[in-house]
C-alpha positions as MATLAB code, in Angstrom:
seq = 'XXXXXXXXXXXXXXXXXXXXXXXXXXXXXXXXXXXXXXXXXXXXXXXXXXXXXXXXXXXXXXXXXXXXXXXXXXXXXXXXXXXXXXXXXXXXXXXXXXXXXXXXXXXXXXXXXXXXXXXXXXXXXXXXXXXXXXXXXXXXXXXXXXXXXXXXXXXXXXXXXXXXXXXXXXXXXXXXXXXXXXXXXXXXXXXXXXXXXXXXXXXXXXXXXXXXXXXXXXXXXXXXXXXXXXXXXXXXXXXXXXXXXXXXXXXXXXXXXXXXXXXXXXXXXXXXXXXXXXXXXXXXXXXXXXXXXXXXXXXXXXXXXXXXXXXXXXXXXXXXXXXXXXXXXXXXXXXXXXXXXXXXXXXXXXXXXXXXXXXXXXXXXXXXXXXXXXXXXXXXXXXXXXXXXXXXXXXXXXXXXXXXXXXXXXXXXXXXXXXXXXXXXXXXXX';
ca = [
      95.095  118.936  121.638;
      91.852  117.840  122.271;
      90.157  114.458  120.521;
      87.092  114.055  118.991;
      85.056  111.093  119.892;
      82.186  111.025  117.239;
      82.382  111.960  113.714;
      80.691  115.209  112.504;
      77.492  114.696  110.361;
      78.994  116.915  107.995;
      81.611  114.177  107.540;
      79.304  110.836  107.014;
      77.798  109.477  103.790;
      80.470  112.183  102.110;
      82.325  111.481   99.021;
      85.439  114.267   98.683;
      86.899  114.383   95.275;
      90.048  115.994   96.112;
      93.654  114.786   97.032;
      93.502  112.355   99.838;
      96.231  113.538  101.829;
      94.844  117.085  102.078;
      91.348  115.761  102.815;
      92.678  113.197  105.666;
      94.610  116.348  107.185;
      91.070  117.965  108.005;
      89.416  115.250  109.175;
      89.079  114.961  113.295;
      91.332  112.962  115.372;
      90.206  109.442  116.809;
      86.832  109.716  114.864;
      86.557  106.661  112.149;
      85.816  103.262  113.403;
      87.302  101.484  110.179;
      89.317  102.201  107.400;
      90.221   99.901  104.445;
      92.658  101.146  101.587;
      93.060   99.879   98.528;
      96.076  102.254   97.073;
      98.746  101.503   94.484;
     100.852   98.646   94.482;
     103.478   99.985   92.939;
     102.891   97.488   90.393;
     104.703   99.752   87.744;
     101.445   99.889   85.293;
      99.264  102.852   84.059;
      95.175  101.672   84.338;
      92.664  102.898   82.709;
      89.250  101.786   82.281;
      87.955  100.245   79.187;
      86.702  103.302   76.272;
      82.816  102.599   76.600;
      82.481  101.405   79.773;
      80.779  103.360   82.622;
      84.220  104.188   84.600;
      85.272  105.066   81.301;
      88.063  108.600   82.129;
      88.896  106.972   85.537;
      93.109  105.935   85.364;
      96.007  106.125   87.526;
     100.058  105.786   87.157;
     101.056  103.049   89.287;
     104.821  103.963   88.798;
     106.787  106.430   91.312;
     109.366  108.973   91.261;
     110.865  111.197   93.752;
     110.283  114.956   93.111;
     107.324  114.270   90.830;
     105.154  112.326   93.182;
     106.667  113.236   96.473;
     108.985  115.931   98.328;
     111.696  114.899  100.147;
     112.327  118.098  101.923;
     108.390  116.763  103.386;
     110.275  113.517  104.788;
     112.666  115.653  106.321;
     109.573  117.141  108.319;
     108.943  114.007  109.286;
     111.733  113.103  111.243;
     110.687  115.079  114.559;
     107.336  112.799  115.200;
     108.576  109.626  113.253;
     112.625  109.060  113.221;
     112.232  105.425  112.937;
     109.642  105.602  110.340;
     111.787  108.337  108.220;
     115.041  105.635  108.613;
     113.325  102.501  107.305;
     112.224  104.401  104.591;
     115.703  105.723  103.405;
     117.039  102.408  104.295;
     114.591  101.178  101.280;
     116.534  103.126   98.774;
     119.494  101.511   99.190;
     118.809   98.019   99.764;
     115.720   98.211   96.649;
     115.178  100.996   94.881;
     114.379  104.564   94.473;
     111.042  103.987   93.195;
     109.964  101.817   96.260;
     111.349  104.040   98.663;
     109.044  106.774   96.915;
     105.912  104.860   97.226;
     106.346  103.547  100.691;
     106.738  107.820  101.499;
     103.999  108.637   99.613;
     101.579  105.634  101.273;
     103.869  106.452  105.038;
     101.978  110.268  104.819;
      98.872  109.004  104.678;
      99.261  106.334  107.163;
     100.498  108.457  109.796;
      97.078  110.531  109.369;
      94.843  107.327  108.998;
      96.302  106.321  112.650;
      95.421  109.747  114.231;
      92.058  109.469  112.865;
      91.132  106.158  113.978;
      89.414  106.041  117.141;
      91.405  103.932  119.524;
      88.852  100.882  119.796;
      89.270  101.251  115.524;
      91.134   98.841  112.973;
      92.603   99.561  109.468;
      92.878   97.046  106.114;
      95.691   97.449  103.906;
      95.092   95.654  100.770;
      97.828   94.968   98.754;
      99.923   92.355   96.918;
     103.335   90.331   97.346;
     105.258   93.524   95.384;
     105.263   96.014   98.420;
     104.166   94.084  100.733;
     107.005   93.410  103.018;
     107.763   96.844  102.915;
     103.704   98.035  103.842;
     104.021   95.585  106.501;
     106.979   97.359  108.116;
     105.853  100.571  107.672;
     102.629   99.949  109.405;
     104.269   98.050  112.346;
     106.457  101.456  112.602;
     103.299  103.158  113.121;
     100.595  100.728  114.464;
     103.308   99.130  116.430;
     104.271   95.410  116.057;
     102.005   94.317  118.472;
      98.929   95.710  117.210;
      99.009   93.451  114.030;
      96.270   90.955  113.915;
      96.267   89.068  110.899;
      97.878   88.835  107.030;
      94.782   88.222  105.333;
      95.136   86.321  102.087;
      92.890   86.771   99.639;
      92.263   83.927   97.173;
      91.001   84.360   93.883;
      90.688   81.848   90.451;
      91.386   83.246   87.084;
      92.178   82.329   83.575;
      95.853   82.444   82.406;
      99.159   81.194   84.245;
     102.803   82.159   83.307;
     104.769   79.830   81.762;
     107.954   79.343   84.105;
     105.808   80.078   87.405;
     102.922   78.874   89.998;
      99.715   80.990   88.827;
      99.882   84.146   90.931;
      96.050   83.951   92.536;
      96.404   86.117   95.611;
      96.357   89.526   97.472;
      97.200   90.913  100.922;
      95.152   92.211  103.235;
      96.682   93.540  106.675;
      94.624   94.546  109.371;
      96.294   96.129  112.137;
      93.968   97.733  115.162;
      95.025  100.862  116.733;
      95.001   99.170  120.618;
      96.259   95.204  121.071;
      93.355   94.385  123.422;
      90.358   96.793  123.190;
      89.171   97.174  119.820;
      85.887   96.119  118.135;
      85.534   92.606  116.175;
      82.569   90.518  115.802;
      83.017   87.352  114.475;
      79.947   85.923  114.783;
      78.687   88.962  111.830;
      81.321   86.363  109.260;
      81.105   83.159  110.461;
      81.092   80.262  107.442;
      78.958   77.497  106.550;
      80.671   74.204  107.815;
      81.954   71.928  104.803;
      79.710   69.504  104.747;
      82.085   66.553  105.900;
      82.807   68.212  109.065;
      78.908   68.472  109.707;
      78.556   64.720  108.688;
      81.586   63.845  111.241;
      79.449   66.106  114.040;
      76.877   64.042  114.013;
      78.627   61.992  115.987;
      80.061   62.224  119.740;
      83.628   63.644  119.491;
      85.470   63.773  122.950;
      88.041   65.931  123.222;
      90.792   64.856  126.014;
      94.305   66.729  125.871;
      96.801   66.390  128.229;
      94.902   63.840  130.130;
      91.989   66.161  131.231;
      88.189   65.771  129.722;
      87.084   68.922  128.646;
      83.573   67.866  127.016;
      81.989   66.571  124.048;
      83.000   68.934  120.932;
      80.315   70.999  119.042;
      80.273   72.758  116.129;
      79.480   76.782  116.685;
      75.480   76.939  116.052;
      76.001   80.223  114.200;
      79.222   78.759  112.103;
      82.270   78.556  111.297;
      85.290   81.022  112.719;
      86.830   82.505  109.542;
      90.482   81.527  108.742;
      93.052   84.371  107.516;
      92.980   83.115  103.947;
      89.499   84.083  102.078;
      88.476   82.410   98.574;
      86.233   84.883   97.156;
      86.065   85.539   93.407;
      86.707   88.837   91.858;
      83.713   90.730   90.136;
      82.951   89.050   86.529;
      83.013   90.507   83.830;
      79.520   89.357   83.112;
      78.239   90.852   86.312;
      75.320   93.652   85.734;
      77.522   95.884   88.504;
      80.921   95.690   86.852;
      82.200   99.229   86.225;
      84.986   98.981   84.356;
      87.097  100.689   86.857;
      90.419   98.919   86.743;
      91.277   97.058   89.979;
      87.314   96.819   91.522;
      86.906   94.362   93.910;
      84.008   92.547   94.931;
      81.411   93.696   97.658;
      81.525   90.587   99.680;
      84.828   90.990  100.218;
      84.348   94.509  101.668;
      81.258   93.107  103.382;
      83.104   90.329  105.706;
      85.459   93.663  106.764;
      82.980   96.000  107.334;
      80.538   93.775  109.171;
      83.837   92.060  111.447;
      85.317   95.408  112.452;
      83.054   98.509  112.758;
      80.093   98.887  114.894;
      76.469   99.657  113.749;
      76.751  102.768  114.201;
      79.994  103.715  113.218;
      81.778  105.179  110.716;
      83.893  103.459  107.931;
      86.751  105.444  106.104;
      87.974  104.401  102.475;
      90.353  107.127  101.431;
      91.228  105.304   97.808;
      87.755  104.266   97.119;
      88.014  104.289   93.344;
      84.617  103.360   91.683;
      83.335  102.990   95.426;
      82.260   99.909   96.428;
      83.267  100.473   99.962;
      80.946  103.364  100.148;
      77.926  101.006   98.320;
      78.593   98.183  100.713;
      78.883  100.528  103.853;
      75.448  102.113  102.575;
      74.181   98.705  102.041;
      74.734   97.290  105.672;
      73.410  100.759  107.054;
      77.172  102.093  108.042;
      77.831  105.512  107.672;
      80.653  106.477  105.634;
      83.508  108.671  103.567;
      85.416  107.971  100.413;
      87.691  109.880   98.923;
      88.888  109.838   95.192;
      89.938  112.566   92.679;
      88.226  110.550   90.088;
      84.855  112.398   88.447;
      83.126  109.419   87.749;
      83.189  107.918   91.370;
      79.687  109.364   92.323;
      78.169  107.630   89.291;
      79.854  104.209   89.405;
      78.657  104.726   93.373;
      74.974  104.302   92.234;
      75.531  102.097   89.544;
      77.009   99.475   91.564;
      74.151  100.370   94.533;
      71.163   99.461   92.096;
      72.746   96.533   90.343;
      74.146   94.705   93.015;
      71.741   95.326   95.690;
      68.401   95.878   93.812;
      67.229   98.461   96.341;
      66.807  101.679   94.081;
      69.271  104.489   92.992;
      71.003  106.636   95.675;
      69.742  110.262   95.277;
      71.292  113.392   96.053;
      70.269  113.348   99.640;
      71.602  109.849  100.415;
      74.917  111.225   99.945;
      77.533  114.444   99.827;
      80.044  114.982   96.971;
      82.453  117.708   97.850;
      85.076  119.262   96.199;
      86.002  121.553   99.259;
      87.623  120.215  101.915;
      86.259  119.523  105.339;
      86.830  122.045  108.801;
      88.712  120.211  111.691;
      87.081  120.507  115.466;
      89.609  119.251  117.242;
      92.500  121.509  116.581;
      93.586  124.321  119.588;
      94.321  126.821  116.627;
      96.550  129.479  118.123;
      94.859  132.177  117.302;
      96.946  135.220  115.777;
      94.951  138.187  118.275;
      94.007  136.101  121.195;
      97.060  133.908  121.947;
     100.386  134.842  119.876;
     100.899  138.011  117.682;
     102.423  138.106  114.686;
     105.785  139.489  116.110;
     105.824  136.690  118.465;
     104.867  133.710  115.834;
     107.826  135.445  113.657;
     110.228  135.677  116.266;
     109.749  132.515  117.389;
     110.001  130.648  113.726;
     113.065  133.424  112.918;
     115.197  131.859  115.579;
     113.736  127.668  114.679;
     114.988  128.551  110.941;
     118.551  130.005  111.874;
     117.472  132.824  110.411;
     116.886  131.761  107.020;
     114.574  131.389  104.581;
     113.060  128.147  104.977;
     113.166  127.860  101.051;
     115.915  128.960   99.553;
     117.666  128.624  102.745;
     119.413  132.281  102.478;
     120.003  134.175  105.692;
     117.718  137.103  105.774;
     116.445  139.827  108.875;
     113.858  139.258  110.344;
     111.837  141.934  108.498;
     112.676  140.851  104.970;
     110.476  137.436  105.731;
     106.666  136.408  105.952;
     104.446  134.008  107.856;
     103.649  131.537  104.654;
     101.546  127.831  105.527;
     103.727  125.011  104.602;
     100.255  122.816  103.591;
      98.472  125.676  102.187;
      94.801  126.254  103.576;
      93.420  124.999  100.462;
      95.272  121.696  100.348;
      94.014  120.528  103.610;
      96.654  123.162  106.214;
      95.271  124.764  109.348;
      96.151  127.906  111.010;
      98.292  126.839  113.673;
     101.499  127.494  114.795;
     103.207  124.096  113.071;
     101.678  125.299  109.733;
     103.835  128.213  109.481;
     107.100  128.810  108.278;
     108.706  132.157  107.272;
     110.083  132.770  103.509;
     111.797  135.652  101.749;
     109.653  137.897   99.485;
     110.435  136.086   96.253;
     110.103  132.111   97.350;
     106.626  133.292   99.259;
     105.334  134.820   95.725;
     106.232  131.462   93.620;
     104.856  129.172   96.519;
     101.699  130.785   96.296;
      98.794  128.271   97.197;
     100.965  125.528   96.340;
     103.060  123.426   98.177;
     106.753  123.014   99.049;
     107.326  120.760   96.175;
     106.379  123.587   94.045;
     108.286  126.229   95.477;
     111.582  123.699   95.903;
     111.302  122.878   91.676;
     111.133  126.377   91.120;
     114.032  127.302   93.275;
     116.300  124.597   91.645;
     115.520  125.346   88.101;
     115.962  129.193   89.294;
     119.076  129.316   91.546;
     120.526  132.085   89.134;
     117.868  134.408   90.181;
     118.429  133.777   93.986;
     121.947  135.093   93.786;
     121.424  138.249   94.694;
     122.598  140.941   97.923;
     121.043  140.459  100.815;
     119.182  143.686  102.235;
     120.638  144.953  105.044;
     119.056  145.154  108.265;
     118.330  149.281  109.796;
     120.638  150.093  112.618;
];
């Protein structure tokens, strides 16, 4: 397979409203300089956003269930590429809960892509809180690798209200993981701080600095400031401020601002694939970056300029600033095996008829060989590609429910059905 070193243009300044997962599965390998997630927490809450204010429609279930938000017969398919990944997740189930293991799946999927489409001097954010955390970080040393962790970014916050029995919970997680352990892109100097002013008073005097009994100079504070520590007090966005949405969990643009300006280049691309009411996308625009967002939410594109023209004061993005697609984007990078010039479609069924033990890789029934189609697993228009790890071969009557859906679909449908699929097998033609 062949990689893709720069981003499309088709691809930048675009805002996909479609399901992440099938969007991420088009995009081109090693071509995003940055990505920062803010998903679910699996907090176990419904949002929505207040009736009457301009996110007003935009909500999502923070609560998880197998079969209804993911497949397992999909973690199954994940064991070839990612054994240790698939066992730490069904370890969760039985040392937590169902639920957990379920989100950590459903947020595993979408990691795996976000690492193939990082470019490998690139760096991802997960922001999240103390609920999942231990698991996320697991899950993204399993696929990051332990030693490409940088830093467990806390992110302090003040706010009215503390429970009665416990300290005031005031904090998120941020973990930032780069895709190599020594060449990736950070510029510090973009975030340094202000000194307090009582180190700047203490400065103004001469400081030696003698360890171990050599002299290594006078110290001197950094002329462009501070190096930023791993915990970060910045306050949320007030609910007096003339760019709050409404959306339920937005956070505030100088917190995506010390990311974005620390770990992607000028010119390169930033990738938020849960952007909500998009303030990724407004502070990427902001500093010049080109990026994508994805969210299935309609009133993204308009909380987009809303927070663009109140926050920054620099005019409404029009339609040319900016792409909102519904569609889903074409992949470059793929060696697509192409049915006439490479296999035909004897060979690609011969092949899968002897991977699936001559089955049905839905209902599982034995069939011949000429009583099953070529089907895509991820259907075309949910993100799958024409090659030959898309296909699969089912019977007559599991390819007809499937449809354009997806296995999770077509595996419902054959449990709640199992009466119909008890039928004689045809018999294959001497």
């Amino acid at each position: 397979m062949t990689t893709q070193q720069e981003t499309h243009d088709e691809f930048q300044n675009t805002l996909y409203t479609n399901d992440n997962l099938f969007v991420l599965r088009r995009l081109d390998s090693e071509s995003v300089d940055l990505v920062y997630l803010d998903p679910p927490f699996n907090s176990k809450r419904e949002y929505d956003a207040p009736t009457g204010s301009l996110a007003e429609g935009a909500s999502f279930n923070d609560i998880w269930k197998w079969d209804e938000d993911v497949d397992e017969k999909e973690l199954a398919d994940m064991i070839p590429n990612h054994p240790k990944l698939v066992q730490f997740i069904l370890s969760i189930g039985t040392f937590h809960s169902k639920p957990m293991q379920a989100y950590i799946f459903y947020m595993a999927q979408r990691i795996v892509e976000l690492h193939r489409i990082l470019k490998p001097t690139g760096s991802i954010y997960y922001h999240c809180d103390p609920t999942a955390g231990h698991f996320v970080k697991i899950m993204l040393d399993t696929v990051f690798g332990e030693k490409n962790f940088r830093n467990e970014i806390v992110w302090c916050y003040r706010g009215a209200g503390y429970p009665r029995n416990d300290f005031g919970r005031r904090h998120d997680l941020i973990y930032r993981f780069t895709k190599d352990k020594k060449n990736y892109f950070f510029d510090v100097d973009a975030v340094r701080e202000e000194y307090a002013e009582a180190t700047k008073q203490r400065f103004k005097y001469k400081i030696g600095n003698k360890r171990y009994g050599k002299d290594f100079g006078d110290q001197k504070l950094h002329p462009l400031g501070k190096h930023p520590d791993d915990w970060w007090q910045i306050q949320p966005v007030a609910p007096s401020a003339n760019y709050r949405t409404g959306y339920p969990t937005q956070k505030p643009p100088e917190l995506l601002e010390r990311i974005i300006k620390s770990s992607c280049p000028p010119n390169g691309v930033v990738l938020d694939p849960f952007c909500g009411c998009g303030t990724t996308c407004v502070v990427a625009k902001h500093l010049g970056i080109n990026w994508i967002g994805i969210d299935k939410s309609a009133t993204t594109p308009n909380t987009i300029r809303w927070i663009y023209e109140n926050k920054y004061g620099e005019g409404m993005l029009y339609k040319e600033d900016y792409v909102v697609r519904k569609d889903l984007p074409v992949r470059h990078d793929l060696r697509i095996e192409n049915l006439e010039d490479k296999l035909t479609k004897k060979e690609i069924k011969e092949r899968l008829y002897k991977q699936q033990n001559y089955k049905c890789n839905g209902c599982g029934n034995p069939f011949p060989i000429t009583a099953l189609e070529i089907d895509h697993i991820f259907p075309k228009s949910r993100g799958g590609e024409d090659n030959y790890e898309n296909f699969q071969l089912l019977c007559g009557w599991c390819n007809r429910v499937k449809g354009n859906r997806d296995m999770k679909y077509l595996n419902a449908k054959i449990k709640a059905n199992m009466h119909l699929l008890q039928f004689d097998l045809p018999k294959e033609k001497d």
